[in-house]
N, C-alpha and C positions, 0 to 999 in steps of 0.2 A: 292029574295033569299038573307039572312044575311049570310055575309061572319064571320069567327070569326078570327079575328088578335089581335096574341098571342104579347106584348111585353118584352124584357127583359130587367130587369132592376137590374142593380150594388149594388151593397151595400159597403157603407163605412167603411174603416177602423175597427171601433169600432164595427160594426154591423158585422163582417167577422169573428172578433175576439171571440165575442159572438156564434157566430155559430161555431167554431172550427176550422176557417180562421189562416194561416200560419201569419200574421201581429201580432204581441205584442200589447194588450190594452194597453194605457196610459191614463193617467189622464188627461191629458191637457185640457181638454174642458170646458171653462167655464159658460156654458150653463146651468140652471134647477137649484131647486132648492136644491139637492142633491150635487153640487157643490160648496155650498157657505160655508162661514166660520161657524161654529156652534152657536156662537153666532148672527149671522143675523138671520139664521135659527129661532131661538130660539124666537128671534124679531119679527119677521113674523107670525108667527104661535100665537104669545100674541097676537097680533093685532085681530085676525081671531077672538080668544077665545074671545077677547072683545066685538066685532061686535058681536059675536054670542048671548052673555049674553045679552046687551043693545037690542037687536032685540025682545027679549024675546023667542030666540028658541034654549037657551043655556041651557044643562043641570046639575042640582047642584042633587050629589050624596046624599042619606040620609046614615046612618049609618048603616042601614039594608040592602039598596043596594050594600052599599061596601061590608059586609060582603060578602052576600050573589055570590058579582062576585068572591071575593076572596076563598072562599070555592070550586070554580067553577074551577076555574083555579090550584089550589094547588089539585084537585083533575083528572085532564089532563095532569096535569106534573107528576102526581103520575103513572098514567096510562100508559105514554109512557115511563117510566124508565123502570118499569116490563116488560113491552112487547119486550122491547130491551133484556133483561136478560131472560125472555122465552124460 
């Protein structure tokens, strides 16, 4: 016979806070890459793009695609202004 043993388990600070825990979020945690200064950030993410392109599983936009996501998108933003105003 399988017994089932429940545990409990705490949540920190930040994770309390998120949950609508009486504790104040703070920023202090320097942890992730959401944490770092923007220009790191910014550095890092080149990096990725570069590996990606040199790998050859990088993608380059044609003019027709841009278009085409652009249209896409100015017509989703269009969408949910109205529907707000509805």
């Amino acid at each position: 016979m399988a017994t089932n043993h429940v545990t409990q388990r705490t949540t920190s600070g930040a994770a309390a806070a998120k949950a609508g825990g009486s504790r104040p979020q703070s920023n202090t945690s320097r942890r992730g890459f959401a944490s770092m200064d923007p220009e790191q950030q910014r550095r890092i993410a080149s990096e990725g793009g570069k590996a990606s392109h040199a790998s050859g599983r990088g993608h380059e936009w044609t003019s027709q695609e841009a278009r085409e996501a652009g249209r896409k998108g100015g017509q989703s933003s269009t969408r949910r202004s109205t529907a707000k105003t509805a």
